[in-house]
C-alpha positions in Angstrom: 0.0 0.0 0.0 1.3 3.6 -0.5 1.0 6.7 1.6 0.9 9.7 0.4 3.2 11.7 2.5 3.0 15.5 2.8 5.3 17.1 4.9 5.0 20.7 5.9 7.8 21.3 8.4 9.6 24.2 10.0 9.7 28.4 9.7 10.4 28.0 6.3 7.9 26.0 5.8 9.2 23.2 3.5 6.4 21.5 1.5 7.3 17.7 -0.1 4.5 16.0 -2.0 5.0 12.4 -3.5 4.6 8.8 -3.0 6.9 6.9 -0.3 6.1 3.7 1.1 4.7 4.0 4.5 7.1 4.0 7.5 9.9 5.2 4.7 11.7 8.5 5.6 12.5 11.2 3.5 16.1 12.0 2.7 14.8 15.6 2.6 13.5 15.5 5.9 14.9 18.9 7.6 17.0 17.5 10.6 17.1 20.2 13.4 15.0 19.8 16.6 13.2 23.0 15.7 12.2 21.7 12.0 11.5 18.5 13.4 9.1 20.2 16.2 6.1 19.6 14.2 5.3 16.6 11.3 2.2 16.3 9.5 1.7 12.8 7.0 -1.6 11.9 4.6 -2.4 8.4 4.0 -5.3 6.8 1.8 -8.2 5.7 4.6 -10.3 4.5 1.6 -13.3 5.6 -0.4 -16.8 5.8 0.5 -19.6 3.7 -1.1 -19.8 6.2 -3.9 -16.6 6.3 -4.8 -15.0 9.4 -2.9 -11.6 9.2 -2.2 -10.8 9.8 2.0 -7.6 10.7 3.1 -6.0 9.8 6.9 -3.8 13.2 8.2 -1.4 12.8 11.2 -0.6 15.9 12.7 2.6 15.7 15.6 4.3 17.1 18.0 7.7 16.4 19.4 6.7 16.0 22.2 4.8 12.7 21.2 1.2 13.9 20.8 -0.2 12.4 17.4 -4.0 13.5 16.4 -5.0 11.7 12.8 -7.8 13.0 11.3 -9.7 12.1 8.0 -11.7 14.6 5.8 -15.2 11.9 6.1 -17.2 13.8 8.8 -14.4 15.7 9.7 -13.8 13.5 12.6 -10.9 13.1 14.8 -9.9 9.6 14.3 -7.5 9.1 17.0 -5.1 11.7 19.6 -2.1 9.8 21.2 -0.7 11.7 24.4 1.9 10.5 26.6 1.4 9.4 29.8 3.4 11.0 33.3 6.0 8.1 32.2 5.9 9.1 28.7 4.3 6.2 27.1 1.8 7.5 24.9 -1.6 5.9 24.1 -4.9 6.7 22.1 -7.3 8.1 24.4 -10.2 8.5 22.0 -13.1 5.5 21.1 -13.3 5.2 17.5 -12.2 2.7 14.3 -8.7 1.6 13.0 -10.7 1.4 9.3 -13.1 3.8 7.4 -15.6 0.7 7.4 -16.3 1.6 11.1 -17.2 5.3 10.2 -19.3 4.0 7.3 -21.8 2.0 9.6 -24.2 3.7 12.3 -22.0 4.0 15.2 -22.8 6.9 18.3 -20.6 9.5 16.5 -17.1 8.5 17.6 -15.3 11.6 17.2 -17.2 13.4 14.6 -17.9 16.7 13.2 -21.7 17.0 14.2 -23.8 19.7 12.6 -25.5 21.4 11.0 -27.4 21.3 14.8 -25.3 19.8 17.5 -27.4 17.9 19.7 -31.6 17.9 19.8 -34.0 20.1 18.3 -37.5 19.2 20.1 -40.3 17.6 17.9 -37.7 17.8 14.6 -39.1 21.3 13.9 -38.6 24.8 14.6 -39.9 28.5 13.6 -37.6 31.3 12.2 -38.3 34.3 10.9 -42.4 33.2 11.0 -41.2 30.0 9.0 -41.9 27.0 10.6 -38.7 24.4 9.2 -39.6 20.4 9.9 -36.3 18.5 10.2 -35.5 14.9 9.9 -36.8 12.8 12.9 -34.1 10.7 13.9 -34.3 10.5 17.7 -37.8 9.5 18.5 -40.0 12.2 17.2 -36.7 14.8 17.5 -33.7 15.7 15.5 -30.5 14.6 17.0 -26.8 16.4 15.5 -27.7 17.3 12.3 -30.1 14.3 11.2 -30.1 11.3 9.1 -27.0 12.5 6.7 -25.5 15.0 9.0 -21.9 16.8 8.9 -20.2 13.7 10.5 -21.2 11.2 7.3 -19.9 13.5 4.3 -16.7 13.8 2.7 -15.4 17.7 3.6 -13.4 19.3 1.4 -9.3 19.7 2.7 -8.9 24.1 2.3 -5.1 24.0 3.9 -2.4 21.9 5.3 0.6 23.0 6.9 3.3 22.8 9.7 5.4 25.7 11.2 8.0 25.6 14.1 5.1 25.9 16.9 2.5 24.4 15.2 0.3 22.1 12.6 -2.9 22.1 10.9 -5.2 20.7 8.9 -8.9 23.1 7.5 -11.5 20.9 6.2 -14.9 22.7 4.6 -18.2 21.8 4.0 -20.9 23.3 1.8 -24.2 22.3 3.4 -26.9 23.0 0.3 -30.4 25.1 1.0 -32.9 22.5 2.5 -30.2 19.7 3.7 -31.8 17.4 6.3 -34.6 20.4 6.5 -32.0 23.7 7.2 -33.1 26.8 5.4 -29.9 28.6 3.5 -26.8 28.1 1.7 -24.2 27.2 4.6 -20.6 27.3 3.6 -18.7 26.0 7.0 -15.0 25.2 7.8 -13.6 23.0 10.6 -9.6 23.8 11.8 -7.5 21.5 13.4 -4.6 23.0 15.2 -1.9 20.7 16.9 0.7 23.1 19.0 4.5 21.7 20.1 2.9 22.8 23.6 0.5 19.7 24.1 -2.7 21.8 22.7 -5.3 20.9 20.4 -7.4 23.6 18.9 -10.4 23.0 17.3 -12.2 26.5 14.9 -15.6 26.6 13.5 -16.7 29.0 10.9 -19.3 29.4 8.8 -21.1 32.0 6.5 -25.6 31.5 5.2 -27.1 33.2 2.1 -30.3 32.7 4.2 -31.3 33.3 7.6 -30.7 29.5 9.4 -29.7 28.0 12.8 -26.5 26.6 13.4 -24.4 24.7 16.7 -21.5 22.6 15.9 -19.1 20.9 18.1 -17.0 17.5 18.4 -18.0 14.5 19.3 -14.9 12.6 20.8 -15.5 10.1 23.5 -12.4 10.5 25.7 -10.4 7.7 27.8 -7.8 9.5 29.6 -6.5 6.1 30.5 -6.5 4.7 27.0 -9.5 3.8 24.7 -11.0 0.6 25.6 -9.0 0.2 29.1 -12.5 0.2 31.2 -15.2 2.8 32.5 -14.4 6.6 33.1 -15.9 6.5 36.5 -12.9 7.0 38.2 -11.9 10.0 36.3 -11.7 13.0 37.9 -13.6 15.6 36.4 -14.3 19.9 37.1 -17.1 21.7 35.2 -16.8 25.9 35.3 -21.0 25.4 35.5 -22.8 26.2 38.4 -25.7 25.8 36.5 -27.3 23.4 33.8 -30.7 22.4 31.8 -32.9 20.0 33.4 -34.7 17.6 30.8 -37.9 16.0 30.2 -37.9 11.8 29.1 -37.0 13.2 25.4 -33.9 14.8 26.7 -34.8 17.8 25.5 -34.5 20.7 27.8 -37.5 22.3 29.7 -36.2 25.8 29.6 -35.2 25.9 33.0 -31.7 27.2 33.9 -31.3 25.4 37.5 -28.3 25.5 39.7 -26.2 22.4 40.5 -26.1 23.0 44.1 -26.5 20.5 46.8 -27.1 17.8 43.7 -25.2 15.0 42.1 -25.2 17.5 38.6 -22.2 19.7 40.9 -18.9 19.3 39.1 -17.8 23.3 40.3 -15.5 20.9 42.6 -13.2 18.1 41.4 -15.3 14.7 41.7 -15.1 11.4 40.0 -17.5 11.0 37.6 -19.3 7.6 39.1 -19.4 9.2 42.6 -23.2 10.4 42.2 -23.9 8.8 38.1 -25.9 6.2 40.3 -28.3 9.5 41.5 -28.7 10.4 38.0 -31.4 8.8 35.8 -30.0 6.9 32.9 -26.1 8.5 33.6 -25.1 12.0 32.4 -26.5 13.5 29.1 -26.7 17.1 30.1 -26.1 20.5 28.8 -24.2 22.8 31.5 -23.9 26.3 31.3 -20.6 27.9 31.9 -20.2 30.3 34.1 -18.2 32.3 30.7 -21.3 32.6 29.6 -19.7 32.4 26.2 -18.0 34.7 24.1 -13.9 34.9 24.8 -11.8 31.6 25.3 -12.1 30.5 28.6 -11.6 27.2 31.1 -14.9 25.0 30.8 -13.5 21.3 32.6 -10.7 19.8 33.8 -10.5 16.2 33.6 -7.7 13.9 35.5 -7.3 10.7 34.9 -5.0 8.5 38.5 -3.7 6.2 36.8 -1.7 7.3 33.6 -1.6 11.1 35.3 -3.2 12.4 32.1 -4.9 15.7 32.5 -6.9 17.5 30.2 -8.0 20.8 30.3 -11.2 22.4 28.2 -11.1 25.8 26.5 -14.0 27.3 25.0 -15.8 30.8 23.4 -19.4 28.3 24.0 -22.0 29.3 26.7 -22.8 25.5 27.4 -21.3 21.9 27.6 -22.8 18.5 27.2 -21.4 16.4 29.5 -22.1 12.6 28.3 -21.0 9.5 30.3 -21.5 6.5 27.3 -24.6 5.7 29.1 -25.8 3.8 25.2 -22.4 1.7 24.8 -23.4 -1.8 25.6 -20.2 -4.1 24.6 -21.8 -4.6 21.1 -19.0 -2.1 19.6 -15.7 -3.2 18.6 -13.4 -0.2 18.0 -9.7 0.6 17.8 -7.0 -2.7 18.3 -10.2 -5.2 18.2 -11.1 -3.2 22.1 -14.9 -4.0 23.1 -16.7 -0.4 24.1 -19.1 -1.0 27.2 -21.0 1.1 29.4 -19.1 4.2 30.6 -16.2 2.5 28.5 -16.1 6.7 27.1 -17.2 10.3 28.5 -17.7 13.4 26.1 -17.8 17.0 26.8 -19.2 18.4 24.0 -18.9 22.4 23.6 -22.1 24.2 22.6 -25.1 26.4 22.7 -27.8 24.6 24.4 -30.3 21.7 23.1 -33.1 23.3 21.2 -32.3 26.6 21.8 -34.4 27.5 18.1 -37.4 26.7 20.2 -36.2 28.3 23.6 -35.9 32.2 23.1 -34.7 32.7 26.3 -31.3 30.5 25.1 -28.2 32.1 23.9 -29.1 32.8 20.0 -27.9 30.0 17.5 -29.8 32.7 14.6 -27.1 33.1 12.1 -28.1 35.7 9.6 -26.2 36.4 5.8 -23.6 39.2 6.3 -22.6 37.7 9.8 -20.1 35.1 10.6 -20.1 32.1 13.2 -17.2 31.9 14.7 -16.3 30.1 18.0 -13.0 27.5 19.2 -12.2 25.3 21.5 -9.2 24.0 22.8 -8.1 20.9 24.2 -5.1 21.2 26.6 -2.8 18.2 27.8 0.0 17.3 30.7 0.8 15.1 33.3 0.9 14.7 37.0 
């Protein structure tokens, strides 16, 4: 099999496009520590039933954090980080193959859009237009719909490496009427991998016609190592003292409640199975930062005993959906034949709230033509 190796490395950014076999290295490889801070490889993942070509990327660090990414659903396919005795592993669920990607699966890393998370009743009103969307979660709409952002084939905008950092931009042109949206919506999705152990993910996006819009990633994080056992032991800090209570749908009521004196109260470290046993059906809730949104700032901190992983949350969102793999059952195999069971994952999924088009009282997720959606979120790791 060939790879298709692209290397973008150092200032001078140095850019080699060819054919090598894989594992091969290039005799043109710059040698210095500085030109060697920051790699980035593409490899052929496959094609997709109808035909479309869908290419692997490995962005790296020197510091031995990998994150491989394909362009199908934009989703992060794997991040490797090294542990406090600096043996990396994979700490996100997912699929060694496309094939995996290809089938239903509960969005292992992906891209979700053009709605992150549920829209109550598949429907909402904008602009004294009442839009039906596709049903796909009971009688609501769940991350985009039956084709949503995470099972298309984006478009790679930019690839490149400097001294500090790599990245890979991926667009998407979401046509008028997709899965139900009103408008034109032309969106990218950057990955940014720095030499200092961040990785940044920005969302951007631009409608010829008034629509709504919420994207986030879906990972499912094991700070221990994907498919090593539950989460519950995890440590985990949310900068919420408040969150949306929902009804059976999981659809918010429109409350805003506060976390106090309840097992929802992450404002101080806990492990996540302390109180999940308090919690109806484990976590799948949207928290509201105490940010409120707007400028980059700390949403969770997750530790993890064992490895001494820590991960720290960055985010311009107003809310979080914290969700504790409460539908993984064991009948999942993922990455290096591991079985995914209950708790086996936990995501933290940075966002404006569930249904906000039908809760006016909810941040605004209106995006008009002339205006821009912009927001990031970064995903910072070390060890203890």
């Amino acid at each position: 099999m060939k790879t298709r190796a692209w290397f973008v490395l150092g200032a001078a950014a140095i850019i080699l496009l060819g054919c090598a076999k894989k594992g091969t290295e290039n005799s043109q490889e710059p040698k210095t520590e500085e030109q060697r801070a920051m790699t980035i490889n593409v490899e052929s993942f496959g094609k997709t039933p109808d035909g479309q070509e869908v290419d692997l990327y490995t962005l790296a660090n020197i510091n031995g954090i990998r994150a491989k990414i394909t362009n199908y659903g934009a989703i992060l396919v794997s991040l490797e980080v090294p542990d406090k005795d600096s043996k990396p592993a994979d700490i996100t669920l997912g699929y060694d193959k496309l094939d995996g990607y290809l089938t239903r699966h509960p969005y292992f890393g992906s891209t979700v859009g053009r709605y992150a998370n549920r829209i109550g009743g598949a429907k909402f009103k904008l602009n004294d237009i009442e839009y039906t969307l596709a049903a796909n979660n009971g009688p609501n709409h769940l991350h985009g719909g039956i084709k949503g952002f995470d099972k298309v084939a984006w478009k790679l905008e930019d690839i490149k490496a400097e001294s500090d950092k790599a990245l890979l931009k991926l667009s998407y042109l979401s046509k008028d009427g997709e899965e139900g949206y009103p408008g034109n919506l032309a969106c990218t999705v950057t990955y940014t991998l720095t030499k200092d152990g961040e990785l940044k993910i920005s969302y951007e996006a631009e409608t010829d016609k008034a629509t709504v819009i919420n994207l986030t990633n879906h990972s499912y994080w094991n700070l221990a190592g994907q498919g090593s056992g539950d989460v519950l032991g995890h440590e985990l800090m949310l900068n919420a003292d408040k969150y949306t209570p929902v009804d059976e749908g999981l659809i918010p009521t429109g409350e805003i409640r506060s976390v106090k004196d309840s097992p929802m109260d992450f404002t101080k470290p806990m492990t996540i199975g302390s109180r999940i046993g308090q919690v109806e059906g484990g976590y799948d809730h949207n928290y509201v930062l105490n940010s409120g949104g707007g400028a980059l700032s700390l949403c969770a901190r997750v530790s993890e005993p064992t490895s001494g992983r820590i991960m720290e949350i960055y985010t311009t969102e107003p809310g979080v959906q914290l969700y504790t793999g409460n539908f993984l059952d064991g009948s999942i195999t993922g990455k290096s034949g591991k079985v995914y069971k209950k708790h086996y994952g936990f995501c933290l999924e940075t966002q404006h709230f569930p249904d906000s088009p039908n809760k006016p009282d909810f941040p605004s997720v209106v995006l008009n033509p002339g205006d821009k959606y912009t927001t990031v979120t970064v995903y910072k790791f070390y060890t203890k």
